[in-house]
DRENFI-783711 format. One record per residue: residue in one letter; x negated, y, z of N, C-alpha, C in turn. Coordinates in pm, whole numbers, plus 50000, padded with zeros to 5 digits. Each point is the difference from the previous one (the first is absolute). Layout:
BEGIN
AXYZXYZXYZ;...
END
This chain:
BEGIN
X299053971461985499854987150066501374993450015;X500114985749980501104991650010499854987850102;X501254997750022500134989750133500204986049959;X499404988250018500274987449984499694995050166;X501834994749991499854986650119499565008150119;X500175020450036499775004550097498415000949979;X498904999649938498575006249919500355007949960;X498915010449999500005005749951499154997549867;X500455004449841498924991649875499835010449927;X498285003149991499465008349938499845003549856;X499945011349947500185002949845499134988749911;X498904997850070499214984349966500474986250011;X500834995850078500754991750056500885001749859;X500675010350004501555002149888499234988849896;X499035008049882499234995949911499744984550012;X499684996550068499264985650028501264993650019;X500954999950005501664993250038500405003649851;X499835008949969501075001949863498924994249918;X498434996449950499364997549980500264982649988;X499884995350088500574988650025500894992650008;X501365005749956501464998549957499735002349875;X499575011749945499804995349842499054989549922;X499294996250080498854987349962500734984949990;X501135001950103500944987850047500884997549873;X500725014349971501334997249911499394998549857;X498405005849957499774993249883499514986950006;X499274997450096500114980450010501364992350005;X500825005050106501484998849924500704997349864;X499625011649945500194999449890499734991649861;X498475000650031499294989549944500094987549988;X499934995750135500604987550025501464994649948;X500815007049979501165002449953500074993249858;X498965015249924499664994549832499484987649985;X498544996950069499164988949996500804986549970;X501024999850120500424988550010501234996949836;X500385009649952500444997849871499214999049900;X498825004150024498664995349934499874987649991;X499774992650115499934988850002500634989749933;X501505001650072501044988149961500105003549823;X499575014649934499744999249866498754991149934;X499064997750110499064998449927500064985649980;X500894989750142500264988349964500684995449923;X501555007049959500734999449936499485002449823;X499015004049983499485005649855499164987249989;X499284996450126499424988649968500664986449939;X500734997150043501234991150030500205001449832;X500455009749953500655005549904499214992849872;X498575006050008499264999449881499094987749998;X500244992050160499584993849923501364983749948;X500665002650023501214991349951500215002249839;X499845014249979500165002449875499134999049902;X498875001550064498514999049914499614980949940;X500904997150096499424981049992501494996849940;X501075007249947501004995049938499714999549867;X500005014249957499735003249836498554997549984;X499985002049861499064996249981498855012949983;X498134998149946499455011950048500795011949926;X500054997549902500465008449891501275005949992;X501064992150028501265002850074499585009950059;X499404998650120499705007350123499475012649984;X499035002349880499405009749978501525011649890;X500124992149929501345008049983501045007250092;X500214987050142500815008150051499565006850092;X498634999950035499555010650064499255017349919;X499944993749893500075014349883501275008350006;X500804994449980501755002349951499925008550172;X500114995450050500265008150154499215008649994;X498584997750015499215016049992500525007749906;X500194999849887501125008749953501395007050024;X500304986950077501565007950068499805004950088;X498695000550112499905010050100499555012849983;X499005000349857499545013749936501375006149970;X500854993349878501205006749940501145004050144;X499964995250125500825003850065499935015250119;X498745003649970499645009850030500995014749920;X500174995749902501305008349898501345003250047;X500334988250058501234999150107500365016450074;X500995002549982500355013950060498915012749983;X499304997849888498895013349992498835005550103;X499744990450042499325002950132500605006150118;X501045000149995501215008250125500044990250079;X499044989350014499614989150150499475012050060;X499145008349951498825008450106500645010550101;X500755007849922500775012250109501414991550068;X500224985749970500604990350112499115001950101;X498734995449981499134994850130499695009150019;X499735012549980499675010250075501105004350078;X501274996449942500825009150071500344992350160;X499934980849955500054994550080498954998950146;X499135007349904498515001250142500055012850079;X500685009549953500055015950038501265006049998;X500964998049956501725004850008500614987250009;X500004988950042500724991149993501735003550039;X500375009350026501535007749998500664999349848;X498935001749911500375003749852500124985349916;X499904989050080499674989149922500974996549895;X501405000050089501154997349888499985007149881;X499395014450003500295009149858498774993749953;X498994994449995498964998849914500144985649913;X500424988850109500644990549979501145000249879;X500615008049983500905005449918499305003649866;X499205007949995498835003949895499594989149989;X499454986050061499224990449946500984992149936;X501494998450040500334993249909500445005549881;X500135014750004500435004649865498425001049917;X499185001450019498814999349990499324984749905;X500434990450064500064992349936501124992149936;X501095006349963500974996149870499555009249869;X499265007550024499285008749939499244992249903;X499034998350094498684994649938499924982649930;X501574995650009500074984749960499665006549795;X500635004749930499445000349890498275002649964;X499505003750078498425004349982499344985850052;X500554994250101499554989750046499954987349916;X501325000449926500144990249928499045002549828;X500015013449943498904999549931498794998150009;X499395001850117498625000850055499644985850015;X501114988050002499864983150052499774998649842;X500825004449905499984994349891498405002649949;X499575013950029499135006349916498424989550066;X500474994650116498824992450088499914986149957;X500994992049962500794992349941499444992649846;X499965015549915499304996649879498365003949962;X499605006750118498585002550054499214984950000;X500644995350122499074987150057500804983350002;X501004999650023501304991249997500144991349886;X500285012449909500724992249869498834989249927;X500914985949985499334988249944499294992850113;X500085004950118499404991450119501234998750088;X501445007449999500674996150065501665006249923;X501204989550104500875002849919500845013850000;X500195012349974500465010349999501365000150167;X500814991749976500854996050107499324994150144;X498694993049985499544994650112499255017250045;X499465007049951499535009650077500755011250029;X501534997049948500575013650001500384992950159;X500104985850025500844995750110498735010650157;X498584997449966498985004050087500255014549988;X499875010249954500915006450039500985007550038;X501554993149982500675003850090499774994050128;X499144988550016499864996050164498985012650074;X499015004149922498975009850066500275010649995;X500855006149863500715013850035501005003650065;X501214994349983501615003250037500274993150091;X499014990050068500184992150109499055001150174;X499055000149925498454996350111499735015450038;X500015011449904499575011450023501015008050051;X501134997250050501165007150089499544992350163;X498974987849979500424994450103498965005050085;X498535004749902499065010650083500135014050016;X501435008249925500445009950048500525000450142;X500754988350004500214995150185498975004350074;X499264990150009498575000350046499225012850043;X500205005549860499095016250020500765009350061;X501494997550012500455009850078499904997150142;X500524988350029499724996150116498734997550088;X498895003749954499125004250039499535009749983;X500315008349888500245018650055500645008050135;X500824983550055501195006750070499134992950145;X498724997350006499474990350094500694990250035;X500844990549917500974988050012498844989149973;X498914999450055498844986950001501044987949983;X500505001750111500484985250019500904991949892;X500955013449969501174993049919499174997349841;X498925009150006499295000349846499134983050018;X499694998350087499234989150022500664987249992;X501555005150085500974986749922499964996149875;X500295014649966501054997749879498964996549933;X498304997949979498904998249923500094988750020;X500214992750095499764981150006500834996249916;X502025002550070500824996049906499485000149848;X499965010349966499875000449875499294990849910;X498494998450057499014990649969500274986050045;X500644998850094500254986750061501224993749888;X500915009849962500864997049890499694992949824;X498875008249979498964997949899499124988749990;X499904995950136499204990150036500804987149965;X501155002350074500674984650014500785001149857;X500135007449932499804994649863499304994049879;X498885003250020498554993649954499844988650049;X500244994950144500554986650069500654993249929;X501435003149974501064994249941499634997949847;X499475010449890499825000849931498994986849953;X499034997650117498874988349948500514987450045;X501564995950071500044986749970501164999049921;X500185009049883500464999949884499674990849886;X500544993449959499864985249897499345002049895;X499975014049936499675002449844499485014650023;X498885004550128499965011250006499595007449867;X499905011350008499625011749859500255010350035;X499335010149946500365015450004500755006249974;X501284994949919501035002449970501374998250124;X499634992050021500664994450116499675008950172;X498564999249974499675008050130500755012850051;X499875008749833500355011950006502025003650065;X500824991649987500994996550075499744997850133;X499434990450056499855003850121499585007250083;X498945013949895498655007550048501645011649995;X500705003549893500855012150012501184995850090;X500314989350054501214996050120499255004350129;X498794997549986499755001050156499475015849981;X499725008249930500045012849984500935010250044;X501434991149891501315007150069500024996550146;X500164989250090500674998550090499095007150077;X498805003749992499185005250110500405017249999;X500235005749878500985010749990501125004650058;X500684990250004501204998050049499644999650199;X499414996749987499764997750196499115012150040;X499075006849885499335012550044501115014149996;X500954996349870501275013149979501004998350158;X500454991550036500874992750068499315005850153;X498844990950025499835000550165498275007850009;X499955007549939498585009250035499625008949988;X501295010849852499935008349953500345009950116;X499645013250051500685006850077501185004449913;X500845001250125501445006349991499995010749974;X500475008049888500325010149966500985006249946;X500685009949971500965000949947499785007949850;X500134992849868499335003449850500475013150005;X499155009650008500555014749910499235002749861;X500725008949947498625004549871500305012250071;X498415007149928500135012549964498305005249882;X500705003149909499505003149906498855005049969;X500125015150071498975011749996498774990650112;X500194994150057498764994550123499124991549892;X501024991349930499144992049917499435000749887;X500975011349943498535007349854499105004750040;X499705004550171499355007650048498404990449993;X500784990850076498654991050017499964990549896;X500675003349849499774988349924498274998949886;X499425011949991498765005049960498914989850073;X500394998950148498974999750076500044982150011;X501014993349959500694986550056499464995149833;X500085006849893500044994449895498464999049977;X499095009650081498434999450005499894987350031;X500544996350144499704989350066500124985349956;X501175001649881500664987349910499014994249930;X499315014649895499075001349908498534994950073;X499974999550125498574999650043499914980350038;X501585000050068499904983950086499984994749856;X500605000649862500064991549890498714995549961;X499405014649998498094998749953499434994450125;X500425003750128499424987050110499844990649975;X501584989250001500214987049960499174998949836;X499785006649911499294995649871498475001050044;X499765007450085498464999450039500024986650076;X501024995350073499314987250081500374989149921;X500895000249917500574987449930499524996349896;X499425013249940499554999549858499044988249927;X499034994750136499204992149949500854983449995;X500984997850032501264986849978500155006449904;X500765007549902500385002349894499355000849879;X498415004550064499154997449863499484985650027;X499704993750091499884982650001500314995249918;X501695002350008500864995349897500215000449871;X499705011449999500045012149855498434989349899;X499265001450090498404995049892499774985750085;X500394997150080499554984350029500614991150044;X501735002149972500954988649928500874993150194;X500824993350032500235002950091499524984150105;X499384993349943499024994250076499055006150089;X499255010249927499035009750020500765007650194;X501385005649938500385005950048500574995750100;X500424984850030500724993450099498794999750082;X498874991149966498535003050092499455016250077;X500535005249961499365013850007501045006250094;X501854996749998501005007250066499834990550126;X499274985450023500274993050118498495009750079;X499105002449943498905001950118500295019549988;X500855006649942500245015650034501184996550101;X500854990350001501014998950144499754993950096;X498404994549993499434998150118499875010550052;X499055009849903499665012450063500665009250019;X501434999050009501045005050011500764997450166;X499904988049977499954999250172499605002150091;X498665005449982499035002450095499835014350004;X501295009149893499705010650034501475007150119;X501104986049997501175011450060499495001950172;X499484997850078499585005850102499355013249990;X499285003049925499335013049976501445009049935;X500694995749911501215010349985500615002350117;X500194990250096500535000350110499605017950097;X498684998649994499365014550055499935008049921;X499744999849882500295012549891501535007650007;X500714989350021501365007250018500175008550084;X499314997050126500575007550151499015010249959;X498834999449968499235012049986500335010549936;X500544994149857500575010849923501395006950077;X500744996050058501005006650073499715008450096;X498594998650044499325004150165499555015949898;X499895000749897499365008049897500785011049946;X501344995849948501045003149959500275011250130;X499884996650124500265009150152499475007349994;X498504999149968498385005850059499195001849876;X500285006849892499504998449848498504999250015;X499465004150086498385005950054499414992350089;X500584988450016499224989950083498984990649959;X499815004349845498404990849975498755005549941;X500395015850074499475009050002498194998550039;X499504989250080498794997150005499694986349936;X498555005149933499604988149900499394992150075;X499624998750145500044984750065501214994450019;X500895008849999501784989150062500054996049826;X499975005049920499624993849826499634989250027;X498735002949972498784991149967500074983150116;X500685006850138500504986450100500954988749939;X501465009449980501394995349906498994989849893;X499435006649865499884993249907499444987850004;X498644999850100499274989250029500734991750092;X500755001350072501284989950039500664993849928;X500685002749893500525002049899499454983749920;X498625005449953499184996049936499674983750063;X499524999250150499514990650030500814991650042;X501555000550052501024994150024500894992049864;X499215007249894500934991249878498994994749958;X498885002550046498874990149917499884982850128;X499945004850118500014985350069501184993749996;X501305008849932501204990049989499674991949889;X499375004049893499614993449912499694985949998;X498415007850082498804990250024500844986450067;X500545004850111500434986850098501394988649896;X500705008049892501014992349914498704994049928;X499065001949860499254992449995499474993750070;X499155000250110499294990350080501224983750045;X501365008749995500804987950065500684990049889;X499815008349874500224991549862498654997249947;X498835001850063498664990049960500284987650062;X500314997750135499564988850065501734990849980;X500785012649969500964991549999501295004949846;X499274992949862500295004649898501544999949970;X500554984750021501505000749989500545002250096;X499895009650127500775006150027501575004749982;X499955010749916501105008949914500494990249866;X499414990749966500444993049901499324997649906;X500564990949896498724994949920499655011249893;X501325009949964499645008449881498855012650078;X500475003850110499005007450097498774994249958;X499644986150049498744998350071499345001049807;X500555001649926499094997749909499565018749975;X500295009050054499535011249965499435007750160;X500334990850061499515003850177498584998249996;X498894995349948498485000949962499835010749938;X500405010349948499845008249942500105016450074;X501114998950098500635009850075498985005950057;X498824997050094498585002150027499305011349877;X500194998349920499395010449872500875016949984;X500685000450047500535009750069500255005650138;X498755000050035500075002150154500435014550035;X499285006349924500255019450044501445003349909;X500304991149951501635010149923500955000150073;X500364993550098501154999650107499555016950047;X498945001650074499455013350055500405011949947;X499094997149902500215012649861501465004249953;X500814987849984500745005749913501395004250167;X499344996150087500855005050145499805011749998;X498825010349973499255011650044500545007049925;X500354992849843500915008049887501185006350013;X501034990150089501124999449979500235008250131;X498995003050118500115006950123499775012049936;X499295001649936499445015049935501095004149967;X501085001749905500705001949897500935002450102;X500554988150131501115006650093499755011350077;X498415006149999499705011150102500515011749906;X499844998949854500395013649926501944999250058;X500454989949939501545003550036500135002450158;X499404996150096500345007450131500025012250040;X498705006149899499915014050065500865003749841;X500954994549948500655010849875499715002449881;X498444995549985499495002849893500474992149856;X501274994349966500804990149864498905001849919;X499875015049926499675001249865498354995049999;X499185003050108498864994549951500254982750048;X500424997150092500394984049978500014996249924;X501305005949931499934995249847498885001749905;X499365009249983499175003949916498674993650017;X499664993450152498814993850016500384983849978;X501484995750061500064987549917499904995949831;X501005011849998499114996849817499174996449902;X498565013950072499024992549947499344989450056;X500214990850135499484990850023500824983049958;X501245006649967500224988849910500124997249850;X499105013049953499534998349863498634991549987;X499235006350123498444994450054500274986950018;X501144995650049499734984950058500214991349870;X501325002449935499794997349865499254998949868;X499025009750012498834997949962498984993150012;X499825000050109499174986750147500294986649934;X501525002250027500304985249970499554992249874;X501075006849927499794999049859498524993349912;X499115009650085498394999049947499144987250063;X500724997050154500004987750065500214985949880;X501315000650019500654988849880499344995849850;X499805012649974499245002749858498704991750005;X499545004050106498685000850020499444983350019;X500994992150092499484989150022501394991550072;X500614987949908501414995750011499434987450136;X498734998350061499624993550115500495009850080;X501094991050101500785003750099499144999350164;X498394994550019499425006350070499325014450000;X499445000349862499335012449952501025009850034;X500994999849952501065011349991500545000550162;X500264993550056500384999750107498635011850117;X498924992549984498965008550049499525014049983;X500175005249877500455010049928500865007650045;X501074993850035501035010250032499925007150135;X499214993850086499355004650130499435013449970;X498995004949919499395006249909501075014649927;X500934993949943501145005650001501245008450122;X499914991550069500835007050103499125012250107;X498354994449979499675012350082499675009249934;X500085000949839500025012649936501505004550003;X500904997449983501805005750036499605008350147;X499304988450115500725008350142499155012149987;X498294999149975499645013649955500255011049953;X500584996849887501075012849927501005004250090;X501024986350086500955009450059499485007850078;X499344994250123499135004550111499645017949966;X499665000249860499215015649972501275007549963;X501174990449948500815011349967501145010150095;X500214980050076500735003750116499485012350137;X498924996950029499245011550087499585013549929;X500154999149888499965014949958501045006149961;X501634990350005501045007350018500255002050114;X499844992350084500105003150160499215015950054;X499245005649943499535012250040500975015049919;X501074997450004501065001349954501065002650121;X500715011449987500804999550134501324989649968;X499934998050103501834982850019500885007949933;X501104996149951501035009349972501134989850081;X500995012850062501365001650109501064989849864;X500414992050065501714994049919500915010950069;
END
């Protein structure tokens, strides 16, 4: 028995106090992330749609191809040695400077693989739709720039730094933003042109995440730690690449078989549904960290089956309520928007689905599991590719296909759903 304030407070009492201090500091917490949620989600708004009503559709669909590519190819960046960062940052944060050390040797490493892998993507889908120099510019903005600036991020919220991660998420976007601003009362806008202002405001947001957010550390190497965990980091490289090609893949074949008109229509209503999913990353994140502690905490298939259908119905009424507010009110977001904002409605369940996907896939890396990560993203972004592919083939009407793909995404979350829960009966493995 313990004393509060001269009470005496019972072993029940203890529980219900510590109970309730931990209920506090993850709303805390939350609140923390959320609110960088937010000011991201205005700031992205802001962003796309300045940029979407500058260039033109096709422009647009290029440069929103060209980026989904540079966020797949930047996954290469340091070999996946982001992962035993954030672990180390969520669970040894003492060790940060030596790992930090590994990530940057890690990635001076991996700049030759990186740079073949752009080319090899380059003459895949690119070549004759765009100029070799305009996409090499996308990226160095998404690799060597943007993806150090969510290494910030992920550490600093390994390190429960909500707040500073939540800054540094506005800046960043708010930076991005007011260039797309600037960019559209440009005299002779173009995509050529954009891409200068899209890689300036890249660097400088770099520069303010290296500068004022990075924790302080002091760089050590050491060698033997990082071949140790380089097996397990290079799983993780191999798995986020086939991630990003499982979610991107269908912009790249747009492009690939239905020219980049096709594809500018198609990249404005997937970054609708793109918006409506960063609140739900918002809780995927903290969960997966809550996981990373407690490998065995989704251990009952109602706390499952609760999560997913949350999951599920929170990205489907974000949906619903962005269409309903671009029915009654079409130019809204702009005139190139409103001409593919009637359409956004025909994808009602893929925001959901492809949320349930991308939650699935972070529960294997929490509890450790890289290699089947990898191995289950794989084949579902061979499946989706296939999907797609047979979509396009099948019927170049951009309602048909669009409706279809609904169809599509709940055969993907199915597959993960069976693969992911039957690696989960699988013991966690210790970092």
């Amino acid at each position: 028995m313990t004393w509060v304030g001269g009470l005496p407070r019972t072993n029940r009492m203890n529980r219900m106090v510590d109970f309730a201090l931990a209920r506090s500091a993850v709303l805390r917490d939350y609140a923390a992330a959320i609110t960088g949620t937010a000011g991201r989600l205005v700031f992205s708004l802001f962003y796309f749609v300045a940029l979407a009503n500058s260039l033109t559709i096709a422009e647009f669909g290029l440069f929103a191809t060209a980026s989904a590519a540079g966020v797949m190819l930047s996954r290469i960046l340091g070999f996946g040695f982001i992962s035993p960062l954030y672990r180390i940052a969520t669970v040894k944060p003492l060790l940060l400077g030596v790992f930090t050390g590994g990530f940057i040797l890690m990635s001076l490493l991996s700049l030759p693989v990186l740079a073949a892998a752009s080319w090899i993507t380059y003459a895949i889908f690119f070549s004759g739709q765009m100029a070799l120099t305009s996409f090499a510019l996308v990226i160095v903005a998404e690799t060597l720039f943007w993806r150090p600036i969510e290494v910030t991020l992920i550490v600093n919220n390994g390190m429960n730094r909500f707040g500073r991660a939540a800054t540094l998420a506005i800046l960043a976007t708010f930076l991005r933003a007011v260039a797309a601003v600037v960019f559209s009362f440009s005299a002779a806008p173009g995509l050529n042109e954009w891409l200068l202002f899209y890689l300036g405001a890249n660097a400088v947001a770099l520069l303010v995440a290296a500068i004022f957010f990075y924790p302080r550390r002091r760089i050590r190497f050491r060698m033997n730690l990082y071949f140790r965990r380089l097996p397990d980091a290079i799983y993780v490289a191999a798995a986020d690449v086939v991630f990003y090609l499982q979610m991107e893949l269908d912009k790249l074949l747009v492009l690939a078989i239905g020219g980049p008109q096709l594809a500018g229509i198609y990249a404005i209503i997937m970054r609708l549904v793109d918006l409506t999913a960063i609140p739900i990353r918002t809780f995927t994140m903290m969960l997966i960290q809550k996981m990373m502690r407690a490998r065995d905490m989704l251990g009952s298939l109602k706390i499952r089956l609760g999560i997913e259908a949350g999951v599920f119905v929170i990205s489907t009424l974000g949906l619903l309520g962005l269409a309903g507010l671009l029915y009654f009110f079409p130019n809204l977001l702009g005139r190139n928007v409103a001409e593919a904002a009637p359409l956004l409605i025909l994808v009602l369940c893929v925001p959901g689905l492809r949320n349930l996907v991308e939650y699935q896939a972070e529960l294997l890396f929490a509890r450790g599991q890289t290699f089947l990560r990898s191995l289950n993203l794989t084949l579902l972004a061979g499946m989706k590719g296939l999907f797609l592919a047979s979509l396009l083939f099948w019927s170049r009407d951009t309602s048909q296909m669009l409706v279809m793909l609904n169809l599509a995404f709940l055969a993907l979350y199915l597959a993960s759903a069976a693969l992911t829960y039957s690696a989960m009966r699988l013991p966690a493995k210790r970092f």
